[in-house]
N, C-alpha and C positions, 0 to 999 in steps of 0.2 A: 613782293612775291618771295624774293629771298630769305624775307625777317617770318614769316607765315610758315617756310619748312623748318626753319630752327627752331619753333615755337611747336609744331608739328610734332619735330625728334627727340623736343624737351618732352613730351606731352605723352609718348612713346615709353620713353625712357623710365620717367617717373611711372608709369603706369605697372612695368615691369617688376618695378625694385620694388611697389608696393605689394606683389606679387610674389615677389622672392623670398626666401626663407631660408637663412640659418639655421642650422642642426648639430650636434657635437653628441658624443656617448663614448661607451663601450664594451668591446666581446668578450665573451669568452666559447670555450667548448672544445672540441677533438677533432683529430684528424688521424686519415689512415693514407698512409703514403706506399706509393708503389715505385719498389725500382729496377730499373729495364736496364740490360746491358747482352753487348755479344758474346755468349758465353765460348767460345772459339774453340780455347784446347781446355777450357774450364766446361766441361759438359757433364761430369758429375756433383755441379753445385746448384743448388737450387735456391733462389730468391723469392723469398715471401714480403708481402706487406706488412707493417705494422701501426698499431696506431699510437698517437701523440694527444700532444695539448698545444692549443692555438688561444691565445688573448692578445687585445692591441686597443687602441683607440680610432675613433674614425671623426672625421670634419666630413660634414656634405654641403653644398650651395643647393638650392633648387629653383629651378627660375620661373616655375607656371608649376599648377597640378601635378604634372602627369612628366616634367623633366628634371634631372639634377645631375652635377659632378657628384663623385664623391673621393675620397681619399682616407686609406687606414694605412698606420704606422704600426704593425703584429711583431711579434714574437710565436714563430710556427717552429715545431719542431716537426723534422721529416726522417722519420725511423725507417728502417728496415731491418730484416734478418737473412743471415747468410749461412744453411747447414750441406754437407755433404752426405750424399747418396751411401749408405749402407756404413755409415762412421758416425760415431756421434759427435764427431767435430761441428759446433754449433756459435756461430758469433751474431751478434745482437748492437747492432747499431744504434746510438743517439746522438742526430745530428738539429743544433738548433740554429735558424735563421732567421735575421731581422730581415722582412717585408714590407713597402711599400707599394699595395696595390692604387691605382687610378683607375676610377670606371664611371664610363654614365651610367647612370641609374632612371630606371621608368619603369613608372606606379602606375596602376590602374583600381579602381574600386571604388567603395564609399568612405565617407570618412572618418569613422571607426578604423573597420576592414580594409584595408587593400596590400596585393599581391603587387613585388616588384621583382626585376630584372636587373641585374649588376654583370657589365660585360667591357671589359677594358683591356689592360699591361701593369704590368707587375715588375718591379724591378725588387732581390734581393743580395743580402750578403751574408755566406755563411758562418756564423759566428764561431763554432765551437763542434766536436765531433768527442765522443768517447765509443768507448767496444766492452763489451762482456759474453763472457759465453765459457765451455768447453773445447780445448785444446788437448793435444795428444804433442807428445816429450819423448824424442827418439833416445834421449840422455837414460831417462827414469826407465822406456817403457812403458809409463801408464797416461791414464787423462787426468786430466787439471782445471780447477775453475780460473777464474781471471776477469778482471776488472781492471780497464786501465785509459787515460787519455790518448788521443790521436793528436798528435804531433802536426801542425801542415805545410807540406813540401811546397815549395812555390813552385818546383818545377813538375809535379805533378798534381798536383789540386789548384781548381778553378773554382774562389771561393764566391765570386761574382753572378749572379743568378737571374735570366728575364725570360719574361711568358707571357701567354695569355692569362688573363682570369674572365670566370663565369659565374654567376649563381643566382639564383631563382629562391623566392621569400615570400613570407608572409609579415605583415605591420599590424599592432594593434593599437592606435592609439587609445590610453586608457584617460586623458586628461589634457587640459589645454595646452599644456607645454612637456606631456612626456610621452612618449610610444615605444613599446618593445618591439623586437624583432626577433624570428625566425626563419638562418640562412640554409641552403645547402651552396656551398662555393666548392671550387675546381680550379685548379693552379697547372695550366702546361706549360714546363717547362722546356723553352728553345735550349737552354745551355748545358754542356755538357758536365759533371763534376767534377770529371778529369782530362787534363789537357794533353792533346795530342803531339806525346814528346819522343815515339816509338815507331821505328819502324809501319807495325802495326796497328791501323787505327783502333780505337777501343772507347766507344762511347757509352756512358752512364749518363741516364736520366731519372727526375724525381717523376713523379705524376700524384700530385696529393688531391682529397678529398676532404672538405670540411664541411663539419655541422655544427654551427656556433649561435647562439644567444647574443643579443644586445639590449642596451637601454639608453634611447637618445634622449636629450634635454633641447624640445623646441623653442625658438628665441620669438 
């Protein structure tokens, strides 16, 4: 009876793995990033979104039709812009981060055509930040262009980054081992950008949006 269920969950098993499927490719495309913060005694600045560029590579398992991990190692950048009300004081964020989202992914369709689902956690790390914009010089009295990098303070940048991710797609396989893809993704970010070393709490959040292209190589 014993030798009969191992032969059973060998039986099982193998049936699985012949089922399973390896996947590898990669994105590219944009994104438009939004950033949220309490503007407190800052209520004459106003934050606009901006948008970026998002590419990475992506590994997926799939274990049947219709289920898969998946995992992508991105380079997203998460812009924003920061101008004041009736000044043309105007700064222009570029901030890039390395991403590793995890997500299951589920397909539905035929197999050509089908529509999938990608909903999981994200962890990132923020690589790099620069600024450019319009500045005003109490020195000169006049305004000023400027270009410059951003410096980061350990004690107030939180370069560490996790959230949810989401996104909904279309697949087309065009050939027995390659299929494109068309994503819209969504990154909420839990972590704040800057860490609470004030009095004051003051939390900054991303919230991005991407629309990216891929092309996977099925095994």
């Amino acid at each position: 009876m014993e030798k009969r269920k191992w032969i059973l969950a060998c039986v099982v098993m193998l049936s699985m793995a012949a089922q399973a499927q390896w996947r590898v490719g990669a994105t590219i495309g944009a994104d438009y990033n939004v950033f949220t913060m309490d503007k407190q005694y800052e209520s004459d600045w106003q934050n606009n979104g901006r948008w970026g560029v998002t590419m990475g590579i992506t590994g997926q398992y799939n274990f049947n039709d219709w289920l898969g991990i998946r995992a992508d190692l991105n380079w997203t950048q998460k812009n924003y812009r920061r101008n004041r009300d009736r000044v043309a004081i105007d700064y222009r964020y570029y901030n890039n981060y390395l991403q590793l989202p995890v997500m299951a992914s589920l397909s539905m369709g035929g197999q050509k055509l089908r529509g999938f689902v990608n909903l999981g956690f994200y962890g990132g790390y923020w690589l790099s930040s620069n600024r450019e914009g319009v500045e005003f010089s109490s020195f000169s009295d006049r305004f000023y262009s400027f270009s410059e990098k951003i410096e980061f303070d350990n004690e107030r940048d939180q370069r560490w980054d996790f959230g949810l991710v989401g996104g909904v797609g279309l697949e087309y396989r065009f050939a027995t081992h390659w299929a494109a893809q068309m994503e819209v993704r969504y990154y909420y970010s839990f972590t704040s950008v800057q860490k609470q070393y004030m009095l004051i709490k003051d939390y900054r959040y991303n919230g991005t949006t991407a629309i990216q292209a891929g092309m996977n190589y099925i095994f």
